[in-house]
C-alpha positions as a Python dict, from the first residue, in 0.01 Angstrom:
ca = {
    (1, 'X'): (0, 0, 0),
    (2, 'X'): (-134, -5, 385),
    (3, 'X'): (-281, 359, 494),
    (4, 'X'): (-346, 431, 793),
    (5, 'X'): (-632, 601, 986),
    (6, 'X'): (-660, 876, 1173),
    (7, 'X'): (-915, 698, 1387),
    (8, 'X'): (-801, 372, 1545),
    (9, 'X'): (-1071, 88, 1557),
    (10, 'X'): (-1035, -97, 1873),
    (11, 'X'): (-905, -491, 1797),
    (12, 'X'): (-1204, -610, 2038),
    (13, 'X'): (-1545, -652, 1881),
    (14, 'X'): (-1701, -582, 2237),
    (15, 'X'): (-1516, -274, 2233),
    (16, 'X'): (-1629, -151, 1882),
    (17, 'X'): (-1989, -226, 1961),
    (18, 'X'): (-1960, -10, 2289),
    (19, 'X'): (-1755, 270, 2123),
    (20, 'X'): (-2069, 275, 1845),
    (21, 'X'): (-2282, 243, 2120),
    (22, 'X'): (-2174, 521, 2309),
    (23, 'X'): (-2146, 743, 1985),
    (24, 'X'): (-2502, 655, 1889),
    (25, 'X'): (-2614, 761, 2254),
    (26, 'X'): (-2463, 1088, 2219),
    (27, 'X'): (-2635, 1135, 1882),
    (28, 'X'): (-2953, 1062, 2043),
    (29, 'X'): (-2910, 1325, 2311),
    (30, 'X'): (-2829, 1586, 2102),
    (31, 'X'): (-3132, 1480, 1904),
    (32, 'X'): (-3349, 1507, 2202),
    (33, 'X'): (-3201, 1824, 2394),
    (34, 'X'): (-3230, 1994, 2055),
    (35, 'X'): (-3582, 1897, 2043),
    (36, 'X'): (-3635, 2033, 2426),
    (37, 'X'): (-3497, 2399, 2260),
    (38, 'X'): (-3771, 2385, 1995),
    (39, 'X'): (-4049, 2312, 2179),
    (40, 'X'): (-3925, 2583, 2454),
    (41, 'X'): (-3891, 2829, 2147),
    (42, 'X'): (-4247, 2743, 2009),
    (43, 'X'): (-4406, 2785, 2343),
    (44, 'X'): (-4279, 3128, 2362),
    (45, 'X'): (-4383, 3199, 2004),
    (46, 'X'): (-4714, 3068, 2155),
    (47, 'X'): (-4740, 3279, 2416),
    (48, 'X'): (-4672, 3590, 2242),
    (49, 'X'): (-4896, 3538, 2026),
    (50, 'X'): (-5180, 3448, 2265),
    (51, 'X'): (-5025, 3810, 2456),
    (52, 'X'): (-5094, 3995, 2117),
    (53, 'X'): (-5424, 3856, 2063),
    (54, 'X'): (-5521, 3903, 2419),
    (55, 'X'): (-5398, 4252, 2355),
    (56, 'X'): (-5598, 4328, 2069),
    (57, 'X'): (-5910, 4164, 2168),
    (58, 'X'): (-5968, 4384, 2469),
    (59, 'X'): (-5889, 4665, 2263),
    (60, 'X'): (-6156, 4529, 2016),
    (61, 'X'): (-6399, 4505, 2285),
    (62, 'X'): (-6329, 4870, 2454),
    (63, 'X'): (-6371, 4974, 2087),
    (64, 'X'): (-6661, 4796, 2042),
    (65, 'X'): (-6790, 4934, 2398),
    (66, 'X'): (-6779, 5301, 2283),
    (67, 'X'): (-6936, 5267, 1939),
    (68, 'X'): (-7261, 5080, 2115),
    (69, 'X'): (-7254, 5402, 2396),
    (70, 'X'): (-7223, 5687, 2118),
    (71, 'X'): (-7494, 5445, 1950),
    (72, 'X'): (-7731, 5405, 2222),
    (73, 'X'): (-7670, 5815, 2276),
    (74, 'X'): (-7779, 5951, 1944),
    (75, 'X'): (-8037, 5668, 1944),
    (76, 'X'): (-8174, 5802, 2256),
    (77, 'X'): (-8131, 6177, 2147),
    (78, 'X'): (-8343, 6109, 1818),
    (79, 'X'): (-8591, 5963, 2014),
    (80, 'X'): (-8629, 6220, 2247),
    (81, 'X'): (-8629, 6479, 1921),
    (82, 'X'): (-8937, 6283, 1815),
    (83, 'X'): (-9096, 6307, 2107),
    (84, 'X'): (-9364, 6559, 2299),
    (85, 'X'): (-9128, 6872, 2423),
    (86, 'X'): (-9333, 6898, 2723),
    (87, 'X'): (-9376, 6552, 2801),
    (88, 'X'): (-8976, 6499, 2809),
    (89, 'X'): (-8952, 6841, 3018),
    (90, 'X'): (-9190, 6680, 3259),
    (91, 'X'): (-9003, 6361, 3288),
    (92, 'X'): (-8681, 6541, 3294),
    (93, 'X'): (-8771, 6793, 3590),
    (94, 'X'): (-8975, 6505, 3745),
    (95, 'X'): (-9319, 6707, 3775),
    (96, 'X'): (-9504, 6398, 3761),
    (97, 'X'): (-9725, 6223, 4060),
    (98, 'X'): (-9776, 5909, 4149),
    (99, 'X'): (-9836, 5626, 3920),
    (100, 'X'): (-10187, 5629, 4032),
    (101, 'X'): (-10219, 6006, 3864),
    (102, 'X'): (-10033, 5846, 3536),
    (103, 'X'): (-10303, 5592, 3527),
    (104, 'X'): (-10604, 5827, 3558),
    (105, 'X'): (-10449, 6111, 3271),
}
C-alpha cells in the first residue's frame, strides 16, 4: 500500500537541503523578531516603573520636606517658649545696638 503525502519532497538532495535550509532560516527569524518584541515590551515595563518610582520618590521627598519645616517650627517655637520674654521681644523688634553694646552688657 503506497500513500501519498501532502507535502512533496523534492527528488534532488541539493534541493531538500535548501528547502530545510530555508525553513530553518525562517524559524530563526521568527525566533529573533520575537525576541526584539520582548525586549521592546520589558523596556517599557522598565520605564514605567522607573516613571512610578521617580513619581513617588519626589513625593517622598516633598513629604519628607514638610515634616522637617513643621519640625524645625515647633522646635523653634518651644525654644523661644523657654526663653527670656523680653529678650525675644528685643530681638524680635530689633532694639538692640551694636555688637560692641552686646559685648559690654
Amino acid at each position: 500500500m503506497l500513500t501519498t503525502s501532502s507535502v512533496e519532497t523534492p527528488a534532488n538532495p541539493l534541493d531538500v537541503v535548501r528547502l530545510g535550509t530555508l525553513h530553518g532560516m525562517d524559524g530563526l527569524v521568527r525566533l529573533e523578531l520575537t525576541a526584539e518584541q520582548m525586549l521592546e515590551d520589558e523596556a517599557a515595563l522598565l520605564g514605567a516603573y522607573l516613571s512610578e518610582d521617580a513619581r513617588q520618590a519626589r513625593g517622598f521627598w516633598r513629604e519628607l520636606k514638610e515634616e522637617v519645616e513643621l519640625l524645625e517650627h515647633e522646635v523653634g517655637q518651644w525654644l523661644l517658649s523657654a526663653a527670656d520674654p523680653s529678650r525675644v521681644n528685643w530681638q524680635d523688634k530689633r532694639w538692640w545696638g551694636t555688637e560692641e553694646d552686646d559685648l559690654r552688657h
